[in-house]
Backbone as a ProteinNet text record, in pm:
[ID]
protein_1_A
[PRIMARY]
XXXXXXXXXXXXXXXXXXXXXXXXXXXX
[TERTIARY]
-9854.2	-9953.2	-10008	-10001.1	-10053.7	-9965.2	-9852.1	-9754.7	-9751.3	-9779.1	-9742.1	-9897.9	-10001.9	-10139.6	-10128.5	-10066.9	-10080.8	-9922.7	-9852.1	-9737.2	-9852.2	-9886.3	-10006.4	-10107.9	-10142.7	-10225.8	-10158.9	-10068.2	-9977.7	-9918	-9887.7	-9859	-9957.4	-10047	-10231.1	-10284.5	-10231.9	-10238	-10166.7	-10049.8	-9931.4	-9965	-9976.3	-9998.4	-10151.5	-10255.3	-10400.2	-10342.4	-10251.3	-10225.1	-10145.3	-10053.2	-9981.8	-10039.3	-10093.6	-10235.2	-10310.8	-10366.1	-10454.9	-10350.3	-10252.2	-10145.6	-10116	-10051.7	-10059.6	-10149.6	-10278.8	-10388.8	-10457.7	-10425.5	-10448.8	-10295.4	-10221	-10084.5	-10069.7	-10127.7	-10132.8	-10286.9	-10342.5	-10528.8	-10514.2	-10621.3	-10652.2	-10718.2
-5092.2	-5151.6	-5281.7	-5246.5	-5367.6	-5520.3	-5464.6	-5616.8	-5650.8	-5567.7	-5593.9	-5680.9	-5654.3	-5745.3	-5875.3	-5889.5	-5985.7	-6089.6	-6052.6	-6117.9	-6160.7	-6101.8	-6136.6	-6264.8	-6190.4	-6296.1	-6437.6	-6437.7	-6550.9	-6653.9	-6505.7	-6640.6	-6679.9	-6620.4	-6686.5	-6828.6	-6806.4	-6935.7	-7011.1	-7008.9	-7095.3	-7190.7	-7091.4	-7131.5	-7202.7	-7206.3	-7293.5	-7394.1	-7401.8	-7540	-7619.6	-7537.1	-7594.5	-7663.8	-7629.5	-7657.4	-7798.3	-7794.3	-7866.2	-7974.9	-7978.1	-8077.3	-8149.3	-8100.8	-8120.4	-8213.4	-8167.7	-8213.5	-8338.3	-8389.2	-8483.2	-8612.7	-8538.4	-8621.6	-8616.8	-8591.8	-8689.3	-8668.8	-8765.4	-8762.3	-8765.4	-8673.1	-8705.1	-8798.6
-708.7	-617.7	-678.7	-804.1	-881.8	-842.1	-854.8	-832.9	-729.5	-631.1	-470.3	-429.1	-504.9	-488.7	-523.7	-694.4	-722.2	-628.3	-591.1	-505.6	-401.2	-346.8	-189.5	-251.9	-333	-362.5	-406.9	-462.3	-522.6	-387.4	-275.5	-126.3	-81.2	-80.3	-8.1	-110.3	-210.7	-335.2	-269.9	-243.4	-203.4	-85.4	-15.4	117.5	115.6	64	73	15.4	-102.4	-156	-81.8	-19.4	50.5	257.2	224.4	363.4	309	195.7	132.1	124.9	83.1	65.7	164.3	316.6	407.9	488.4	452	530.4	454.2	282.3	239.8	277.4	286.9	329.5	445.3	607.3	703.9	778.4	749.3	701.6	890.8	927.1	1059.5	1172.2
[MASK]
++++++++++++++++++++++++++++

């Protein structure tokens, strides 16, 4: 259970950075 949290948590990392990235590279 332990690994299967920290995997979840590791795509929810991914994915905000990858949002944050996004949203500084085509500014609205």
């Amino acid at each position: 259970m332990a690994l299967h949290k920290t995997v979840a948590l590791s795509a929810v990392a991914a994915g905000i950075m990858l949002s944050l990235g996004a949203a500084q590279a085509t500014p609205l």
